[in-house]
C-alpha positions as CSV (number, residue, x, y, z in Angstrom):
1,X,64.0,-38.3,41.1
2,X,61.2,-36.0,40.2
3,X,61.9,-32.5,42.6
4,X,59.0,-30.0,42.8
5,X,59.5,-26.8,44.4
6,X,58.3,-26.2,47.2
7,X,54.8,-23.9,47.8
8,X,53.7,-22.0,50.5
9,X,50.4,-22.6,51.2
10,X,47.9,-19.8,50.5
11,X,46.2,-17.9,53.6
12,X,42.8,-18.7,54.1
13,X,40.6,-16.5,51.9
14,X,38.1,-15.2,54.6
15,X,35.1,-12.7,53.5
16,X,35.9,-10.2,56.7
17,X,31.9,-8.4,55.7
18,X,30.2,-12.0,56.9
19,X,32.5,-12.4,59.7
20,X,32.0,-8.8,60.6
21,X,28.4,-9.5,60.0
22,X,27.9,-12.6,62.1
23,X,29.5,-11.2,64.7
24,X,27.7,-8.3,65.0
25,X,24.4,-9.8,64.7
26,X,25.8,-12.0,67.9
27,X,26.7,-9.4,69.6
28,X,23.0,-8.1,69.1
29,X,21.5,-11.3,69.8
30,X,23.4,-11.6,73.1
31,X,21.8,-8.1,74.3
32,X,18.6,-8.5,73.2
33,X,18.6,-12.0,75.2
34,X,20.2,-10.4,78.2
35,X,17.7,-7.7,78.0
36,X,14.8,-10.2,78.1
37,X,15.8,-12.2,81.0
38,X,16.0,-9.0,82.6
39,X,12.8,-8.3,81.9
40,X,11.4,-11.7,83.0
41,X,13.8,-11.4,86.3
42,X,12.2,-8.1,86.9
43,X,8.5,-9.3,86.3
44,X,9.2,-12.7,88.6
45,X,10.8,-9.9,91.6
46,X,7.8,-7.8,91.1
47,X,4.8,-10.5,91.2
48,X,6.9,-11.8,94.4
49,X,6.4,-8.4,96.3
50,X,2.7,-8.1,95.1
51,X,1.9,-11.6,96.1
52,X,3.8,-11.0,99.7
53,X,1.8,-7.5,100.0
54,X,-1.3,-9.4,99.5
55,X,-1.1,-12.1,102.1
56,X,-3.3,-11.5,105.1
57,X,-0.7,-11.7,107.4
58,X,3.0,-11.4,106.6
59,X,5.4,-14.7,106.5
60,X,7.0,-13.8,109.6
61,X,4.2,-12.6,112.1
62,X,2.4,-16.1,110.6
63,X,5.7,-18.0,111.6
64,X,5.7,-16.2,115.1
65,X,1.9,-16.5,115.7
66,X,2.5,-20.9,114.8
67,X,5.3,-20.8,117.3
68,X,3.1,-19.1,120.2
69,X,0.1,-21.7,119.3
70,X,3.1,-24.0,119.8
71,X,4.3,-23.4,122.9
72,X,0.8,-23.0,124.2
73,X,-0.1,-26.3,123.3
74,X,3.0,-27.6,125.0
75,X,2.3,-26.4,128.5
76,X,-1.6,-27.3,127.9
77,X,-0.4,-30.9,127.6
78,X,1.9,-30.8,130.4
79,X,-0.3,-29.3,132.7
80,X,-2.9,-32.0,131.4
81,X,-0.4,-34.6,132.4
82,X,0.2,-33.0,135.6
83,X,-3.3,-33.2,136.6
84,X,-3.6,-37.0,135.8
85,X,-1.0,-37.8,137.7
86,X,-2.1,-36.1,140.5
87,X,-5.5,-37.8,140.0
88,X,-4.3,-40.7,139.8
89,X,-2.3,-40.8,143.1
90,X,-5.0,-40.0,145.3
């Protein structure tokens, strides 16, 4: 029987600079992306506001102004209806 002694394994030989590096340059890479959907967030809020300040009438006075054209209409037809039938009785 052949016996070998036993070996203990070697660590890993790891170049600490490039993992240094690497992470580094990802922790970079994460704030300049962070930074830049910031920016685009930012634009997209702002172009929002300007395009709401430029509408004639504001979202919510239109919506309110649909509503009364609404119920308007309503009571022109009922009152419409109304008359018929009363026509149409005598």
């Amino acid at each position: 029987m052949n016996h070998h002694l036993h070996s203990i394994p070697q660590a890993l030989d790891i170049d600490t600079r490039l993992v240094t590096a690497g992470a580094v340059l990802t922790a970079g890479g994460a704030l300049v992306a962070l930074t830049g959907m910031s920016l685009v967030g930012f634009a997209l809020a702002t172009a929002g506001r300007r395009w709401v300040r430029q509408l004639e009438v504001p979202p919510s006075e239109r919506a309110a102004a649909k509503l009364r054209q609404a119920r308007h209409a309503s009571l022109a037809g009922m009152e419409a209806w109304r008359a018929a039938a009363g026509n149409g009785h005598s």
